[in-house]
N, C-alpha and C positions, 0 to 999 in steps of 0.2 A: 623623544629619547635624549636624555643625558649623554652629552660627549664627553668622555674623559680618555677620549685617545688622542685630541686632537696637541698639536706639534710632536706626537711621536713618533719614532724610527723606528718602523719595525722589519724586520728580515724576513720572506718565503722563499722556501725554499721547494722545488715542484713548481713553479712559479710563471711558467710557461704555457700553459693547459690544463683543462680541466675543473679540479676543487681550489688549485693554487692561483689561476689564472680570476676564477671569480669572486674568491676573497680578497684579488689585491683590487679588483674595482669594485667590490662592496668599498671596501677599507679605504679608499683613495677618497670618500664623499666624507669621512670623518678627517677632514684635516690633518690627515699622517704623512710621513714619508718614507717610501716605500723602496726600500733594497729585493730588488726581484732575484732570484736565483735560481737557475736551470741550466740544460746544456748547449739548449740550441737557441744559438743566437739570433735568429729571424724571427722564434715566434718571440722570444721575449723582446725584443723590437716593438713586435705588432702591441705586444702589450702594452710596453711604455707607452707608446703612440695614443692610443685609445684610451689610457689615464691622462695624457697629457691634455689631447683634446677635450675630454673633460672638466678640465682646470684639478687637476690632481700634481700629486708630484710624484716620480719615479725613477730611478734608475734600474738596470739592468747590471749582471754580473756573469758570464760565463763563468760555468765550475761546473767539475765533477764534484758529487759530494764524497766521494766513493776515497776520495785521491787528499791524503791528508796535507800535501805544500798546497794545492791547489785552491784546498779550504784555508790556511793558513794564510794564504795571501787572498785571498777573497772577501775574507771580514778585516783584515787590516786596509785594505782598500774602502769597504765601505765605510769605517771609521774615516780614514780620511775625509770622504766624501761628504758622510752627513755629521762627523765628531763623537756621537755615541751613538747604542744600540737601547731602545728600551723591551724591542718583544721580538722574538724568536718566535717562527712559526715553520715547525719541522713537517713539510706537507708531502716531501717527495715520497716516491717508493713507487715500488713491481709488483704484479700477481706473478705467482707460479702454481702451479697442480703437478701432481706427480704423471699425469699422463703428459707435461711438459718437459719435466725433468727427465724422462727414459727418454725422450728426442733430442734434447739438449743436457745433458747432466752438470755441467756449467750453472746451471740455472739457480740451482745453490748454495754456490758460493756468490755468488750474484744478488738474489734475492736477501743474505744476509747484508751483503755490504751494503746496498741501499739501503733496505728497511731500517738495519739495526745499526751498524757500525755509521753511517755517514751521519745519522741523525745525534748519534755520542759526537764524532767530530763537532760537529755542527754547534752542541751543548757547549764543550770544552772551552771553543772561542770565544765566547759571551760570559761565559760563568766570571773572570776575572772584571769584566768590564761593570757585570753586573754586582759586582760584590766589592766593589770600588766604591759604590756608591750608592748603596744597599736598596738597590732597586731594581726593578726590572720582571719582564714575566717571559715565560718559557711554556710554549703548548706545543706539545706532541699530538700529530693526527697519529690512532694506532688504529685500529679497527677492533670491531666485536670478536673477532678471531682472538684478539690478543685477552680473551673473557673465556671464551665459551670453546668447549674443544667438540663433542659430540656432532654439530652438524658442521666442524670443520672437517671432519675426519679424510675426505679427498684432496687435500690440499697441507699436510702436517709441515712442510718447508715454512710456508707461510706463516702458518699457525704462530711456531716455532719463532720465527723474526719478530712475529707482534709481540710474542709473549717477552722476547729478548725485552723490546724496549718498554713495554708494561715495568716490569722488574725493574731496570734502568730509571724509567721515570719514580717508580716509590722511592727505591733509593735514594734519590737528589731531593725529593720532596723532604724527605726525612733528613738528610742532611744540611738542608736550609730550614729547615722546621725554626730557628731562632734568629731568621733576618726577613726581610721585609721582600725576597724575589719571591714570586708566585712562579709555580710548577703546575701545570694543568694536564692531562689525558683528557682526548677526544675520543672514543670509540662510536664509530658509525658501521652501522650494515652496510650494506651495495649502495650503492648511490653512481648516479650517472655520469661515467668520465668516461677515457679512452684508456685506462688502465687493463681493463680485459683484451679488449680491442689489441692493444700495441703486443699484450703476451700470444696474440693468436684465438683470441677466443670466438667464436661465431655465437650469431643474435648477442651481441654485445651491448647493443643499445635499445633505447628503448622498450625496456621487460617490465610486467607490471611489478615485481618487485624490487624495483630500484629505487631510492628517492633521487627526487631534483637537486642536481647540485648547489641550483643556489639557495636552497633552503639550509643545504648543510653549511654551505658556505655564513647563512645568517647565525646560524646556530654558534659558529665558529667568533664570529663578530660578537655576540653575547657572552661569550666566556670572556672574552680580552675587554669587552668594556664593561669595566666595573670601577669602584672606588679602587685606590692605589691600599684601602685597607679591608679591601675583599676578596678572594679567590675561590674560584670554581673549580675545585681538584679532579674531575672527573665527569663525565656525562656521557650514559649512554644513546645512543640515537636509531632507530628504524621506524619502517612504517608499523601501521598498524595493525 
């Protein structure tokens, strides 16, 4: 395979566990350097560690994505660190259902701000960097929720959020349509993380129809390497 990621900077965020956690050690073998981003600080530790030992490169960042000074000074921080940004990889986010939401009704306004609002934060901060120097790519994880409504139909919060940043990502697609940044959407089915798990969900792991996350995690490593005059606007992803 063709590397054309290599001495780039790129940002996750979700960064901690799960789909974010195994695409920054996919992505740490393609000579990148790796802005991690999550809220808790031991496991993204554990992660640098386990890039570093490696022979990767990494840093970590504590943030809320949620908290817009927090994001504010989080990517001016990683600027400092690595000097620019070349790929945004918007990975975070929450499950909710509505038999969550009558337990918690918090859940969303919650579920917005992660899924939709922190991943716009997130955008905001790079778009300038990237338009400095009319480069750069930007992939949104959204899920097939953010597609298909009929077998979402128990979970509409959700739905709802994907569909937020669906719309948000055409938008910017369309609005960069005459420079040289690539805007990507990822939409995957279930796939195996602790995201159910952490909302409360029982048999969370392990279901025959979830895929492996590091297949999605590879899938995700295909959209970002490409020639700097090709983009993958989109792909959808489930089993079979």
């Amino acid at each position: 395979m063709v590397n054309h990621l290599a001495g780039k900077t790129v940002v996750i965020t979700g960064a901690s566990q799960g789909l974010g956690k195994q695409l920054a050690l996919q992505l740490s073998a393609f000579d990148t350097s790796l802005a991690l981003i999550a809220r808790t600080e031991s496991e993204l530790s554990k992660v640098r560690t386990e890039i570093s030992q490696n022979g990767g490169t990494a840093e970590y960042f504590v943030c809320d994505i949620t908290e817009f000074s927090q994001v504010q000074t989080t990517f001016a921080n990683i600027v400092k660190e690595f000097g620019i940004i070349d790929i945004l990889v918007n990975g975070a986010g929450i499950w909710t259902t509505d038999e969550f939401e009558k337990r918690d009704p918090m859940l969303v306004e919650k579920a917005f701000l992660v899924n939709s609002i922190g991943p716009i934060y997130c955008t905001k901060q790079v778009l300038p960097i990237m338009k400095n120097k009319n480069s750069g790519h930007i992939l949104n994880v959204i899920s097939k929720s953010g597609l298909d409504v009929p077998e979402n139909k128990d979970w509409p919060t959700y739905t709802a959020t994907k569909w937020a940043v669906t719309g948000y990502t055409k938008a910017i697609q369309e609005s960069l349509r005459d420079t040289k940044i690539k805007v990507s959407a990822f939409y995957p089915a279930g796939f195996e993380s602790n995201i159910f798990e952490t909302a409360g969900e029982t048999d969370a792991h392990d279901q025959p129809w979830m895929m492996r996350t590091a297949d999605v995690a590879n899938a995700i490593v295909s959209m970002l390497n490409t020639p700097d005059d090709l983009v993958i606007k989109g792909i959808e992803m489930s089993n079979i």
